[in-house]
C-alpha atoms as a printed R data frame, in Angstrom:
    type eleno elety resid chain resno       x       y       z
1   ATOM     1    CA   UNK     A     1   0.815  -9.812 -21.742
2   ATOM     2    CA   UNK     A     2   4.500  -9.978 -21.377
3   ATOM     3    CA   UNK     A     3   6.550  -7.326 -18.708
4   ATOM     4    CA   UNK     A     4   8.505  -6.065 -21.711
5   ATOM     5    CA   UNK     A     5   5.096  -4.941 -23.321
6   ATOM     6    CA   UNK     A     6   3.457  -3.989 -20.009
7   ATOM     7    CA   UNK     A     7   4.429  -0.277 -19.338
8   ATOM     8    CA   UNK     A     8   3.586   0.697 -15.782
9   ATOM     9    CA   UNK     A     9   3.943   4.694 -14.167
10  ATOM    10    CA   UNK     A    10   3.383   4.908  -9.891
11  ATOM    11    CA   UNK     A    11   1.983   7.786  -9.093
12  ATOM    12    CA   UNK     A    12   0.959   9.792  -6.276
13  ATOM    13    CA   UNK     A    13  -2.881  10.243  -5.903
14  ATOM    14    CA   UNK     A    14  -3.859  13.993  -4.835
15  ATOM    15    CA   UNK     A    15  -6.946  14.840  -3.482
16  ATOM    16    CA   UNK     A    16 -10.007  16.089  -5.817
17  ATOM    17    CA   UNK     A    17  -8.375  14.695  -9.301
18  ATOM    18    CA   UNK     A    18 -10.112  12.289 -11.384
19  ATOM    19    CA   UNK     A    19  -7.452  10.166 -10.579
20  ATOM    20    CA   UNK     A    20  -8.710  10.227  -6.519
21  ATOM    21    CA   UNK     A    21 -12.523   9.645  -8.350
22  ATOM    22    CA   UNK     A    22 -10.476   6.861 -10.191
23  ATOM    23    CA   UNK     A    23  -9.155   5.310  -7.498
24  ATOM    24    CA   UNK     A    24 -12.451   5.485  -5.241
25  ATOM    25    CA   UNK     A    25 -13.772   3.129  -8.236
26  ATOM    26    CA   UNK     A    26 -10.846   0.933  -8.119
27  ATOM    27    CA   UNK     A    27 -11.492   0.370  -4.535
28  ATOM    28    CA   UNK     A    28 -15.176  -0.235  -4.855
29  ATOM    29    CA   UNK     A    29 -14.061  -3.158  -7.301
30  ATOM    30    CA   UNK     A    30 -11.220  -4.803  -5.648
31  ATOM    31    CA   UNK     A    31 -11.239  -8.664  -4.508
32  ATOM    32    CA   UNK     A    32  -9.837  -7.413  -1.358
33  ATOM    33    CA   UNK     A    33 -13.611  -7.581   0.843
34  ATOM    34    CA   UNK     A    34 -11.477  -7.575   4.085
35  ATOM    35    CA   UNK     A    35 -11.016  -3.913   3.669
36  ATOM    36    CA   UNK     A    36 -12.659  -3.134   0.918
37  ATOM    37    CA   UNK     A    37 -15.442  -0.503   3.065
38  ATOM    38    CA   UNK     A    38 -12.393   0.658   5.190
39  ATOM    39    CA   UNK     A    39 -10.382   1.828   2.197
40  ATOM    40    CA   UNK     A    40 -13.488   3.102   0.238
41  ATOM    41    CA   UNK     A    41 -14.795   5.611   3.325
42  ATOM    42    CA   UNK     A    42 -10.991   6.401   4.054
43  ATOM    43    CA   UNK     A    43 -10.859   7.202  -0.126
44  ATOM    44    CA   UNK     A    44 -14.349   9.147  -0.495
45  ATOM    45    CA   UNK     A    45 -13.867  11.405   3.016
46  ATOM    46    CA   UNK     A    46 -10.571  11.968   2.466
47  ATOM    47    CA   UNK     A    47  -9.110  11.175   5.350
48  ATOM    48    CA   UNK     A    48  -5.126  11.134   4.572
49  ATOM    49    CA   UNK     A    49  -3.434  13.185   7.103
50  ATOM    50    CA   UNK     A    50  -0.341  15.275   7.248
51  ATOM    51    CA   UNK     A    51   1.954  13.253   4.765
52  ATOM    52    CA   UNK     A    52  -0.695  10.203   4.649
53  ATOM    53    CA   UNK     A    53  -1.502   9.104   1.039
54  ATOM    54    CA   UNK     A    54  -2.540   6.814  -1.936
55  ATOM    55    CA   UNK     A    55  -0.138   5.508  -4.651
56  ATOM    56    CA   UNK     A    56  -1.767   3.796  -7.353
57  ATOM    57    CA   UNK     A    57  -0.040   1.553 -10.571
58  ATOM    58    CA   UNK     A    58  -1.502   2.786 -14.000
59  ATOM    59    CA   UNK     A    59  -1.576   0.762 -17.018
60  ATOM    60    CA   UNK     A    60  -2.829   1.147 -20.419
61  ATOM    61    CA   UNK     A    61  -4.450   4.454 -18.605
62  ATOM    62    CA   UNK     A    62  -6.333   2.399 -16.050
63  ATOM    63    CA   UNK     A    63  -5.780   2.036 -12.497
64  ATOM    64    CA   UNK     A    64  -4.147  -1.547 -11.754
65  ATOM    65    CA   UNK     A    65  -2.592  -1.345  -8.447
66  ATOM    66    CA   UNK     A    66  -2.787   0.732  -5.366
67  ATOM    67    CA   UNK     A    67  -0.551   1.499  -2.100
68  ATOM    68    CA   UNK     A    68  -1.079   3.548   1.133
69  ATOM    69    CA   UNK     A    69   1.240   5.095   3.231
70  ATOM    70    CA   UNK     A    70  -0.038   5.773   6.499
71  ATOM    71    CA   UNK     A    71   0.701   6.975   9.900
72  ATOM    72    CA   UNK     A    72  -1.834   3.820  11.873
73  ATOM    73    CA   UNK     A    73  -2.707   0.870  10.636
74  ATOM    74    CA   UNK     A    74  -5.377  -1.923  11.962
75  ATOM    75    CA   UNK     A    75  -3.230  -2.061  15.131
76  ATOM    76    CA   UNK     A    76  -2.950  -0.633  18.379
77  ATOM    77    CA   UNK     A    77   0.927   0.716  18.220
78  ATOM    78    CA   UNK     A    78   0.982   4.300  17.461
79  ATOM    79    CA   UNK     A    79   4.493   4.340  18.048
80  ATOM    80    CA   UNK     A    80   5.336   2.329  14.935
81  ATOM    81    CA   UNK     A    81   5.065   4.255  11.565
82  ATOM    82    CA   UNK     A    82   5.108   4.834   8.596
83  ATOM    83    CA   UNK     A    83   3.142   1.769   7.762
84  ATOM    84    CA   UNK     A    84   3.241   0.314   3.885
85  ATOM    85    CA   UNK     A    85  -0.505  -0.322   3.865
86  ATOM    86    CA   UNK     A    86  -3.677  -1.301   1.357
87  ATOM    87    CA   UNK     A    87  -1.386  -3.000  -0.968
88  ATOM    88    CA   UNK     A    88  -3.275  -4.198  -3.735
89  ATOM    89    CA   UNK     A    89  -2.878  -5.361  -7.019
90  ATOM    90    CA   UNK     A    90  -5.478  -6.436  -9.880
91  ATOM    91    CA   UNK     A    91  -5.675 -10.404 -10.277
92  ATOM    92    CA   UNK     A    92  -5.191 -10.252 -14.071
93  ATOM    93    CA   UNK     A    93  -1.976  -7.841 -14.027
94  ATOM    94    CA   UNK     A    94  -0.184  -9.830 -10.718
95  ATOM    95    CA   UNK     A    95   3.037 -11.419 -11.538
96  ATOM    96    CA   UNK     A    96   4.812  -8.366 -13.632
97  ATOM    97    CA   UNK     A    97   6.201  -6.725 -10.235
98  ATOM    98    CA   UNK     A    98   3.854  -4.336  -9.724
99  ATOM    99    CA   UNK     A    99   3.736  -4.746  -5.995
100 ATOM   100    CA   UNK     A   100   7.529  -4.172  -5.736
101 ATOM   101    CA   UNK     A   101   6.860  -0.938  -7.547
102 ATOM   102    CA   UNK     A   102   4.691   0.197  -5.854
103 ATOM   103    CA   UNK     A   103   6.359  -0.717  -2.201
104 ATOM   104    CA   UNK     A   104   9.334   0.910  -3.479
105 ATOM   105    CA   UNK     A   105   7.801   4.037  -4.576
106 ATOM   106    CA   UNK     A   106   6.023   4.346  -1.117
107 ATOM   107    CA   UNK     A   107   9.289   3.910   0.547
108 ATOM   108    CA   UNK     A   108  11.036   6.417  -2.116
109 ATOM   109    CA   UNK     A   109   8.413   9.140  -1.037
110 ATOM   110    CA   UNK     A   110   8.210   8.177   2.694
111 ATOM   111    CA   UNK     A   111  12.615   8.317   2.703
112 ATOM   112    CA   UNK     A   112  12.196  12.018   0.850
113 ATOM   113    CA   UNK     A   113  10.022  13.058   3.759
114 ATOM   114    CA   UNK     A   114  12.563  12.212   6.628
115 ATOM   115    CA   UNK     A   115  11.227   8.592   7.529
116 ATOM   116    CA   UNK     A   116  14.395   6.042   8.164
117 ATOM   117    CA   UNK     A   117  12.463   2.810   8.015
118 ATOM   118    CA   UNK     A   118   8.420   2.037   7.342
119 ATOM   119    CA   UNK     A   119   6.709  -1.054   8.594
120 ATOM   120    CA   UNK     A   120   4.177  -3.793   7.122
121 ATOM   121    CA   UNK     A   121   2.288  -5.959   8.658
122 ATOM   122    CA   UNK     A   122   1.025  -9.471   7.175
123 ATOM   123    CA   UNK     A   123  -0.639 -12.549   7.629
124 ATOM   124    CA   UNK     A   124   2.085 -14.567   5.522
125 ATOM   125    CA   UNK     A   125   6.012 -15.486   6.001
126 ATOM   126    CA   UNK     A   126   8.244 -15.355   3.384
127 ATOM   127    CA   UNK     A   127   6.187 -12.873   1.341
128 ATOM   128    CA   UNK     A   128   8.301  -9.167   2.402
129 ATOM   129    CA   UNK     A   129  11.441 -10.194   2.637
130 ATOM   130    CA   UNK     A   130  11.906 -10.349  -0.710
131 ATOM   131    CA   UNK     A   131  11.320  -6.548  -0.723
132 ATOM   132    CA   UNK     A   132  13.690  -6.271   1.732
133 ATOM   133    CA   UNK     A   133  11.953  -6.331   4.798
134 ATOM   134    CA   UNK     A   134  12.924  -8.211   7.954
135 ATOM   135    CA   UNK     A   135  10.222 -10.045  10.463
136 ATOM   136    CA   UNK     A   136  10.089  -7.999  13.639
137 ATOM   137    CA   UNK     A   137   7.760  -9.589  16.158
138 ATOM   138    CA   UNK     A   138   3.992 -10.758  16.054
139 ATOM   139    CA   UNK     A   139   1.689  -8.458  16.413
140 ATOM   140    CA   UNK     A   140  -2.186  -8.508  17.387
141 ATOM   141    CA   UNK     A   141  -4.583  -6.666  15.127
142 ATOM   142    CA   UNK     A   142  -8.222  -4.707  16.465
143 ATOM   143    CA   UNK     A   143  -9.864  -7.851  15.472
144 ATOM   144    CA   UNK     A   144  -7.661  -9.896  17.655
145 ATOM   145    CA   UNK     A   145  -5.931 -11.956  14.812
146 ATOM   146    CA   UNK     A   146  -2.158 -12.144  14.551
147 ATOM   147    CA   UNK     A   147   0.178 -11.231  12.149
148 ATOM   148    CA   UNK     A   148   3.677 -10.583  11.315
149 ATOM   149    CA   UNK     A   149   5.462  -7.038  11.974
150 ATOM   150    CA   UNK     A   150   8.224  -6.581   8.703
151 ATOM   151    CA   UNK     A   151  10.263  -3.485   9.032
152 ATOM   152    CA   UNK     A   152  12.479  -1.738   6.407
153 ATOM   153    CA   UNK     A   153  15.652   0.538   6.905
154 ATOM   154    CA   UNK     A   154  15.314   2.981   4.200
155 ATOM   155    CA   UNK     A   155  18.672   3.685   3.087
């Protein structure tokens, strides 16, 4: 499957709509086991707050990709937000940009609701840069693991 035959729409997932029960599935299928029962109890309660919410990538009518934006993130700095969280994308449809599109949309939304930069946090160098994103600091995680702080100016 080629990019040029690969159509992909970003949307923003709304509470109650078969694409939320969508999504919930999505979640309970994902790779991603790390946060896998995080995401799926944040997903079936709900729990998006104020301007909190899902993204997901849709292809061929089927849920291939998914993005959060979210006020806190597995990290004790509540003075750093919006984070660029549960960034996910489907094994077989990774390599065709979806992650880009789906950081970008995140960033689009969180830029038309007054935010000036958003943050994400990884385990890897070298990966969010080329979205733009410049390595902050190290930061510790509630698990006591360290990662790497990228912010964004949104401009």
């Amino acid at each position: 499957m080629t990019e040029n035959h690969l159509i992909i729409t970003i949307k923003k997932v709304e509470k109650d709509t078969e694409t939320a029960v969508a999504l919930l599935e999505f979640v309970k299928n994902f790779s991603w086991n790390d946060v896998k029962e995080h995401t799926v109890r944040v997903i079936k309660n709900w729990e998006f707050e104020e301007w909190e919410t899902p993204f997901v990538a849709m292809a061929n009518g089927s849920i291939v990709g998914m993005v959060t934006i979210m006020k806190s993130d597995y990290y004790p700095l509540p003075e750093i937000y919006p984070w660029v969280s549960t960034l996910f994308v489907s094994e077989e449809y990774r390599g065709h940009r979806i992650s880009k599109k789906l950081i970008d949309f995140a960033n689009d939304y969180a830029k038309g609701i007054g935010f000036d930069s958003t943050y994400i946090p990884s385990e890897h160098m070298g990966l969010y840069e080329k979205y733009g994103y410049s390595y902050i600091k190290d930061i510790i995680n509630y698990g006591g693991d360290t990662d790497h702080l990228y912010a964004k100016k949104l401009r």
